[in-house]
Gaussian input, Z-matrix of N, CA and C with variables (Angstrom, degrees):
# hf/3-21g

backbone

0 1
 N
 C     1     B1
 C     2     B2     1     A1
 N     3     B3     2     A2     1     D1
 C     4     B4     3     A3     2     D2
 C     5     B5     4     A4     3     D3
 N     6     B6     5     A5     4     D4
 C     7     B7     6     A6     5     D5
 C     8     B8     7     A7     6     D6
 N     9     B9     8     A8     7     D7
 C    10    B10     9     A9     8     D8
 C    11    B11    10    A10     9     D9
 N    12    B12    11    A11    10    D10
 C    13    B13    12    A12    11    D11
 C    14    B14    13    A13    12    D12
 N    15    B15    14    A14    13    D13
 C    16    B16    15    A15    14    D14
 C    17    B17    16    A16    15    D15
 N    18    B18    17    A17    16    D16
 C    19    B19    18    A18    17    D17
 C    20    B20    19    A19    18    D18
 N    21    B21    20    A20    19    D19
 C    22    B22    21    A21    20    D20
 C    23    B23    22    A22    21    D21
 N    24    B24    23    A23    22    D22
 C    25    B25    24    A24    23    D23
 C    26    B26    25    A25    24    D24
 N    27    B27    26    A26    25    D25
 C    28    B28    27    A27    26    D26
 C    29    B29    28    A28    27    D27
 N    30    B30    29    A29    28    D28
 C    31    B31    30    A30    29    D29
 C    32    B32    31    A31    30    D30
 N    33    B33    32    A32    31    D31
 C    34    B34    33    A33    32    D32
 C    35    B35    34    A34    33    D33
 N    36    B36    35    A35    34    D34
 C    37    B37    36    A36    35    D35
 C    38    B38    37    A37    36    D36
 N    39    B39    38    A38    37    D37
 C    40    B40    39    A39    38    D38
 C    41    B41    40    A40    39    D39
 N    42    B42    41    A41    40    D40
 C    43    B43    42    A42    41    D41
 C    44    B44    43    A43    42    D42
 N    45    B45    44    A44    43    D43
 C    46    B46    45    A45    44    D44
 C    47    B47    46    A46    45    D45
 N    48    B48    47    A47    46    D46
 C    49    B49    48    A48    47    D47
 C    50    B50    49    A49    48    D48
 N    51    B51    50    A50    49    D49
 C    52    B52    51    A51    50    D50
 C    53    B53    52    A52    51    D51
 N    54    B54    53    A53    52    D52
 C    55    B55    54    A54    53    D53
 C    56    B56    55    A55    54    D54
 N    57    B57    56    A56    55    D55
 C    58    B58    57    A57    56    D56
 C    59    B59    58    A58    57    D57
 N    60    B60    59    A59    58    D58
 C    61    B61    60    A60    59    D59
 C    62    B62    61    A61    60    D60
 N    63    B63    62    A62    61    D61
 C    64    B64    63    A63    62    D62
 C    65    B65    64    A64    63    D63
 N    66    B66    65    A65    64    D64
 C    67    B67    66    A66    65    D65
 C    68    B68    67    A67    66    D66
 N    69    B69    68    A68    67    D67
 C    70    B70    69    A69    68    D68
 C    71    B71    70    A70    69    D69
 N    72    B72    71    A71    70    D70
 C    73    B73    72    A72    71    D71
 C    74    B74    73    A73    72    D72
 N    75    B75    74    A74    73    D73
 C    76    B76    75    A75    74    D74
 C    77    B77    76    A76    75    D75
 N    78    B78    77    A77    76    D76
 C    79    B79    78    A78    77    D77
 C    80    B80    79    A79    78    D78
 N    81    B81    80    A80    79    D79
 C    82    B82    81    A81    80    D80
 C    83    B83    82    A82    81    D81
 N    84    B84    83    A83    82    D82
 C    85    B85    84    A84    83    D83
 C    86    B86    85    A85    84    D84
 N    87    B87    86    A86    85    D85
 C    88    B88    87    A87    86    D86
 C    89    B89    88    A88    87    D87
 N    90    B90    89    A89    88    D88
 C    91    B91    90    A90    89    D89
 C    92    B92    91    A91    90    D90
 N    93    B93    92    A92    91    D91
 C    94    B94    93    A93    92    D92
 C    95    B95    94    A94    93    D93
 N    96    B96    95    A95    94    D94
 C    97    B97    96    A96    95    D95
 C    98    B98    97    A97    96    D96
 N    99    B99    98    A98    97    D97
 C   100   B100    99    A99    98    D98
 C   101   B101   100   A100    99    D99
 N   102   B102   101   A101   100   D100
 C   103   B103   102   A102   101   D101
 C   104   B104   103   A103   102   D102
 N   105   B105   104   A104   103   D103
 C   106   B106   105   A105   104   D104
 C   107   B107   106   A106   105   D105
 N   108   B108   107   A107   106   D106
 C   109   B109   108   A108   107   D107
 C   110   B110   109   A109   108   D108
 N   111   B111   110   A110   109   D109
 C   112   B112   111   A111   110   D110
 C   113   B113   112   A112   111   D111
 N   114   B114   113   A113   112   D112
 C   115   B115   114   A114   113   D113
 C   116   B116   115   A115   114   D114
 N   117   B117   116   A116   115   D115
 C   118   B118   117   A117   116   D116
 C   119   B119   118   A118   117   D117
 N   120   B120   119   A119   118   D118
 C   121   B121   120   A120   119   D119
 C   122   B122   121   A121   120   D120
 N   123   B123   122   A122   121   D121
 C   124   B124   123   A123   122   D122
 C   125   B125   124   A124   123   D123
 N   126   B126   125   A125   124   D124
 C   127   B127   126   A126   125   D125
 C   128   B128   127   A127   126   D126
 N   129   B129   128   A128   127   D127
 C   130   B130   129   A129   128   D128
 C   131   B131   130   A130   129   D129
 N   132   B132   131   A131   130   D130
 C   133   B133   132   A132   131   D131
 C   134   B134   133   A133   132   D132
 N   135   B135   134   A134   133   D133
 C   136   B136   135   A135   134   D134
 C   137   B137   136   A136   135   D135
 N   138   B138   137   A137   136   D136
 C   139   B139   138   A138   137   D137
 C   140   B140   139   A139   138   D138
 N   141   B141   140   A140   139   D139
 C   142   B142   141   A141   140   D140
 C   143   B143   142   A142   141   D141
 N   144   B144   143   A143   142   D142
 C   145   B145   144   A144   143   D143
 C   146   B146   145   A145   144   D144
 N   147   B147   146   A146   145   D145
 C   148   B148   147   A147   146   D146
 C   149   B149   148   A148   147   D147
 N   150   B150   149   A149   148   D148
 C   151   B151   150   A150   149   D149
 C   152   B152   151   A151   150   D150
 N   153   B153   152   A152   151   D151
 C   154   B154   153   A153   152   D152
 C   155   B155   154   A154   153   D153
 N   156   B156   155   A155   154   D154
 C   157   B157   156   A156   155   D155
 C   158   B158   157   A157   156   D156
 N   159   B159   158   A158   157   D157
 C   160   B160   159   A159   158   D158
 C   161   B161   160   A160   159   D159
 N   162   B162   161   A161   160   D160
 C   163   B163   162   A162   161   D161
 C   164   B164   163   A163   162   D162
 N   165   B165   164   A164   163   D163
 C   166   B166   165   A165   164   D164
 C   167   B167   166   A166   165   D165
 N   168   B168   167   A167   166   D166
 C   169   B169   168   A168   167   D167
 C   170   B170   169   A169   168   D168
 N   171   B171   170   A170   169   D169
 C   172   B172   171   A171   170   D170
 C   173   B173   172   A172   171   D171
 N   174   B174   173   A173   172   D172
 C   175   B175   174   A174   173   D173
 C   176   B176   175   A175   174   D174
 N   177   B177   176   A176   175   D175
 C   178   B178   177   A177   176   D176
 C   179   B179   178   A178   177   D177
 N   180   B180   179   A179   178   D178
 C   181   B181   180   A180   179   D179
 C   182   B182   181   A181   180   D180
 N   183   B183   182   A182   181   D181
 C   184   B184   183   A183   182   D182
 C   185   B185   184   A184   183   D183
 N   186   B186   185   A185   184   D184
 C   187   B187   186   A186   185   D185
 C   188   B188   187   A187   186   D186
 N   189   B189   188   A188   187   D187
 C   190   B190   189   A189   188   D188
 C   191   B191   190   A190   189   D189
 N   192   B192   191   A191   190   D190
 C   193   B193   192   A192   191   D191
 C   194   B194   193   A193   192   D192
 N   195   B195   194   A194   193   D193
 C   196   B196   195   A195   194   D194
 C   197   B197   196   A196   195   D195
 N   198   B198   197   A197   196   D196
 C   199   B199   198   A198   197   D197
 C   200   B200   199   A199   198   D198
 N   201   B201   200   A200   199   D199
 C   202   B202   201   A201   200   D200
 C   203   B203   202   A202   201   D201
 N   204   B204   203   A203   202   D202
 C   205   B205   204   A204   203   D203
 C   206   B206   205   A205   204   D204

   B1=1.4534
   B2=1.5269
   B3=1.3501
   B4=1.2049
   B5=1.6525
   B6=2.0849
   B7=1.3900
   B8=1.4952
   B9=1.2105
   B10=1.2839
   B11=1.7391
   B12=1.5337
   B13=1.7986
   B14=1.5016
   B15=1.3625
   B16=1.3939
   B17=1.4718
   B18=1.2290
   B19=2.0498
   B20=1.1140
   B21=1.4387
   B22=1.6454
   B23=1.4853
   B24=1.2325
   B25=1.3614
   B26=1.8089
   B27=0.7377
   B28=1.6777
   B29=1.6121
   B30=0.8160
   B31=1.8658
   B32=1.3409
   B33=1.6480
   B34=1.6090
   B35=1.0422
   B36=1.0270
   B37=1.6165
   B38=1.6215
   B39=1.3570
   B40=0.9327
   B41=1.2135
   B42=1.4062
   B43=1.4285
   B44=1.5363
   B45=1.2738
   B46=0.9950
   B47=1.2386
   B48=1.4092
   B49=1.2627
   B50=1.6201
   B51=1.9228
   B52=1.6524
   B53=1.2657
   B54=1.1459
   B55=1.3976
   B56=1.7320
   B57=1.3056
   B58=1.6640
   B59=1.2101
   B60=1.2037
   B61=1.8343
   B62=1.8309
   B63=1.2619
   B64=1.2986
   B65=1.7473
   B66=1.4848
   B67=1.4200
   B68=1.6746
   B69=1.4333
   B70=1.8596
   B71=2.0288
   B72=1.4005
   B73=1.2415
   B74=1.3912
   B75=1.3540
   B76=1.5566
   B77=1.7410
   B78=1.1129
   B79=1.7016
   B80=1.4650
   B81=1.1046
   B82=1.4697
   B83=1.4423
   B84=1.4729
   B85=1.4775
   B86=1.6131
   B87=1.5985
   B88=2.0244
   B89=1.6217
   B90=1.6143
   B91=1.7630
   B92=1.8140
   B93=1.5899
   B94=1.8335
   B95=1.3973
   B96=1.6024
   B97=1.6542
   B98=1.4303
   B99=0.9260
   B100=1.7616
   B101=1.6748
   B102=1.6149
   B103=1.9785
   B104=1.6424
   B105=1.3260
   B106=1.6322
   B107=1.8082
   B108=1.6935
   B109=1.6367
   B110=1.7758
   B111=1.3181
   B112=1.6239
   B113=1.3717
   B114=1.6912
   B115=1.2839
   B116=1.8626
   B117=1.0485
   B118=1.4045
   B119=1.2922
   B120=1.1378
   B121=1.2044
   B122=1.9272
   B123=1.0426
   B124=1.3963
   B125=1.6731
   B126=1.2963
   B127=1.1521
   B128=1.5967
   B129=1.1318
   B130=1.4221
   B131=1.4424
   B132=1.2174
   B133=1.2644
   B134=1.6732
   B135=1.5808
   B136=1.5033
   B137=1.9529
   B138=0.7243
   B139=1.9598
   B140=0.9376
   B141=1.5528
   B142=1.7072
   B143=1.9562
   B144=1.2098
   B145=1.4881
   B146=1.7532
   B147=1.7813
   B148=1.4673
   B149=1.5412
   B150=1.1101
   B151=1.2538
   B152=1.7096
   B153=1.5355
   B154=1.6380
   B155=1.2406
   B156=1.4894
   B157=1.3350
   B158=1.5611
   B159=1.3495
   B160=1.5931
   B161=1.9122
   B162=1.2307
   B163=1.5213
   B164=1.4769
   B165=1.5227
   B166=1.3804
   B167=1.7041
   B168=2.2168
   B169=1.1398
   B170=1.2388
   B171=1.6250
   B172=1.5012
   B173=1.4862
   B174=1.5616
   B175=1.3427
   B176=1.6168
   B177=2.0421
   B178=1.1485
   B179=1.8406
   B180=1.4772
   B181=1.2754
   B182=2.1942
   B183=1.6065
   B184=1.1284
   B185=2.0420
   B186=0.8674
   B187=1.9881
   B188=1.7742
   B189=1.2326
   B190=1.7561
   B191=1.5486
   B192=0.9096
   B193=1.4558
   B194=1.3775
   B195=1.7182
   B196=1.1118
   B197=1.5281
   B198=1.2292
   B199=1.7254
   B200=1.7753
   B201=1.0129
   B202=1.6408
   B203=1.3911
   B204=1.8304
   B205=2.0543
   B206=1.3708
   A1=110.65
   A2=125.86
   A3=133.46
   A4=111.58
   A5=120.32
   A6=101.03
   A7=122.11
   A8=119.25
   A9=116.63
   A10=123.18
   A11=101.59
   A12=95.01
   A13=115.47
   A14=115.88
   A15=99.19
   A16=114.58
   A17=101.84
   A18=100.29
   A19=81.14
   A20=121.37
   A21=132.54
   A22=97.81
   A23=126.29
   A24=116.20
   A25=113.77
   A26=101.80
   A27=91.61
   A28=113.33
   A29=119.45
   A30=124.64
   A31=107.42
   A32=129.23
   A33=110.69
   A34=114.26
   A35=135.37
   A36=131.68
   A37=101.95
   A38=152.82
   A39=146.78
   A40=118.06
   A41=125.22
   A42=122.26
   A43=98.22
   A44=146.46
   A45=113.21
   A46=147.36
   A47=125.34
   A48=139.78
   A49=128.26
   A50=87.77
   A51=115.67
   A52=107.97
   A53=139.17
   A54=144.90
   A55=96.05
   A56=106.53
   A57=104.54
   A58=124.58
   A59=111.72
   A60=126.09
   A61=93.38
   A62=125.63
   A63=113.12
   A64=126.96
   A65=107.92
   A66=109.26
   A67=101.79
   A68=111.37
   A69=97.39
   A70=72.85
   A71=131.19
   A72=112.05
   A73=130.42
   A74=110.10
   A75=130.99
   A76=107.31
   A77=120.33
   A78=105.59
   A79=131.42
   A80=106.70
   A81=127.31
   A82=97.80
   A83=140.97
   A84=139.02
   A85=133.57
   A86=89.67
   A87=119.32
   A88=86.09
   A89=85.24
   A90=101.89
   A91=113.66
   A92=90.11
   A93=75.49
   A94=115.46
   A95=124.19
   A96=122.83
   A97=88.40
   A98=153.57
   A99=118.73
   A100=118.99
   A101=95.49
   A102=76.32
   A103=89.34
   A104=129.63
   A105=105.33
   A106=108.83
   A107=100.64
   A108=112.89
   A109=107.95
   A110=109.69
   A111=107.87
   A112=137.06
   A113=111.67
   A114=111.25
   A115=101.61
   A116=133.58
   A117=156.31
   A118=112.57
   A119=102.68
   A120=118.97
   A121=106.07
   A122=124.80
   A123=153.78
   A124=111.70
   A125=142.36
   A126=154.24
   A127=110.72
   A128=127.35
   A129=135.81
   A130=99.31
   A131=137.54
   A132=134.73
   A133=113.98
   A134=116.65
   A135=111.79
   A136=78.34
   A137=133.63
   A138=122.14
   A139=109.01
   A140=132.04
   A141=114.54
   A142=109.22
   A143=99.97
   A144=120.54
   A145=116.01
   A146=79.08
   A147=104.91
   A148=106.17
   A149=123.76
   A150=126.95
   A151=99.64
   A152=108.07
   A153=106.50
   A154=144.07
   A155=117.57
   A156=127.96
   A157=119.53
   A158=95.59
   A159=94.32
   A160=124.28
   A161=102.75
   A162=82.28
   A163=115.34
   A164=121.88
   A165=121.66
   A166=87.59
   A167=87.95
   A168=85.23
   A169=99.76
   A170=138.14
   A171=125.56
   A172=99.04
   A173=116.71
   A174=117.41
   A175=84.58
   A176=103.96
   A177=116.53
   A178=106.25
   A179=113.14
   A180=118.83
   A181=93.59
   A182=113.64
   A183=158.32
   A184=82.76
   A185=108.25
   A186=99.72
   A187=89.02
   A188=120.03
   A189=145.40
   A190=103.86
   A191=116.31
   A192=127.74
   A193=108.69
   A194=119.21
   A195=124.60
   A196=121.36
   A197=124.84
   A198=124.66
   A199=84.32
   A200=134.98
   A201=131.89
   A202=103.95
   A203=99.90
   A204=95.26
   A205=80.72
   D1=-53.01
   D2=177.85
   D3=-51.39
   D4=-39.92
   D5=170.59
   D6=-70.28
   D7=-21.00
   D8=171.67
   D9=-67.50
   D10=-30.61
   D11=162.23
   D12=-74.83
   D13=-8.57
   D14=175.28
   D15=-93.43
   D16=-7.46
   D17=173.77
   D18=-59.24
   D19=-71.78
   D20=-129.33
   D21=-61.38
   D22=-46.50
   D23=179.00
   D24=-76.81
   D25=-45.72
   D26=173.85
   D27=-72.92
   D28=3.76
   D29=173.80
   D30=-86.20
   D31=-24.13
   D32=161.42
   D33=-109.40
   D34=-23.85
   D35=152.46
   D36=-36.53
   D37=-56.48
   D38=172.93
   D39=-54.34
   D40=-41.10
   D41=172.97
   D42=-76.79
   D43=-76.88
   D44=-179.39
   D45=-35.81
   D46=-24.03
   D47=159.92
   D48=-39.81
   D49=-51.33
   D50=167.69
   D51=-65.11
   D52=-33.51
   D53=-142.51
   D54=-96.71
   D55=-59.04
   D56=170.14
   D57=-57.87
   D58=-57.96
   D59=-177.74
   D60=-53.36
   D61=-33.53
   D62=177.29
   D63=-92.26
   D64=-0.82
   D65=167.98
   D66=-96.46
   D67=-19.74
   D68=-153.51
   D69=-89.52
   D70=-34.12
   D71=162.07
   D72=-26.82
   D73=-69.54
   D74=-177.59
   D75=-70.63
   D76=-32.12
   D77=150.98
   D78=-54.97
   D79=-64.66
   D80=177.90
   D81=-50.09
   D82=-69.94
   D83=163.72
   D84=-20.70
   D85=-44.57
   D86=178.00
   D87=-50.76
   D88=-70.24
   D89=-153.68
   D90=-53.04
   D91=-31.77
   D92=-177.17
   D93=-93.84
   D94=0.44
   D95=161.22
   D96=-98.51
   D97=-22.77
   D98=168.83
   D99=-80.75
   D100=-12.56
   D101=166.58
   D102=-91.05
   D103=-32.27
   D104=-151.47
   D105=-72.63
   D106=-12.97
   D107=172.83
   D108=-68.92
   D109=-63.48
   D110=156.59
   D111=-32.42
   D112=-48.69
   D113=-179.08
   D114=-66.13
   D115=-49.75
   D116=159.68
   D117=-18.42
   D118=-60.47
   D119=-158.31
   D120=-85.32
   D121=-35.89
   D122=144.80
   D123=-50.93
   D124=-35.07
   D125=155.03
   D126=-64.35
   D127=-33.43
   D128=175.21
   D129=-82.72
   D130=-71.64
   D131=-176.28
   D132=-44.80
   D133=-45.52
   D134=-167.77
   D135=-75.71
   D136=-73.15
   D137=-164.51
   D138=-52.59
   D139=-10.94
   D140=168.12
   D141=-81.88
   D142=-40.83
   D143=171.80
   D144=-31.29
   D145=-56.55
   D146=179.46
   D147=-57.77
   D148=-58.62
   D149=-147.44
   D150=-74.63
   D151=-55.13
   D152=168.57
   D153=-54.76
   D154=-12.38
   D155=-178.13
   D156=-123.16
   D157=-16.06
   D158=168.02
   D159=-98.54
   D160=146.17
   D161=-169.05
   D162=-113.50
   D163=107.20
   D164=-164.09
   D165=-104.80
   D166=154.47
   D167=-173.20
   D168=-120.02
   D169=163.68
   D170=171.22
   D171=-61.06
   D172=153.35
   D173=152.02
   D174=-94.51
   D175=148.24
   D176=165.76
   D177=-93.04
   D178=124.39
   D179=-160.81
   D180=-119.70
   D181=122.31
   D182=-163.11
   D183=-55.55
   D184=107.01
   D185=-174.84
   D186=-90.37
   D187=163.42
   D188=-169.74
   D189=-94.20
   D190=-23.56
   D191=-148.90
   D192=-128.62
   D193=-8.76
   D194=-176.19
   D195=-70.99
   D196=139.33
   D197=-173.53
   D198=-72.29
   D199=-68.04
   D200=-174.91
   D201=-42.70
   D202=145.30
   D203=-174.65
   D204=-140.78

């Protein structure tokens, strides 16, 4: 009789155990794809920024192989 009260008491202690270890999981997870979506997402914006407002020019570079000398 007594091993059967000890399932019963250690059987929600175990689920609770699971139950935490699996939200502070799913936090910790949230948090590091919503900064790595931010950082991303913030990396696209400063190189689009970049690309529209600054004005690069080709250098025209002399080809080896060219029929023109």
């Amino acid at each position: 009789m007594q091993r059967r009260n000890t399932k019963s008491v250690f059987l929600p202690l175990l689920v609770l155990w699971l139950a935490v270890h699996a939200v502070l999981l799913a936090a910790l997870l949230g948090l590091k794809f919503l900064l790595t979506k931010s950082m991303v997402l913030a990396l696209l914006l400063v190189a689009g920024a970049v690309f529209l407002f600054t004005r690069l020019r080709a250098i025209p570079r002399k080809l080896s192989h060219s029929p023109v000398v």
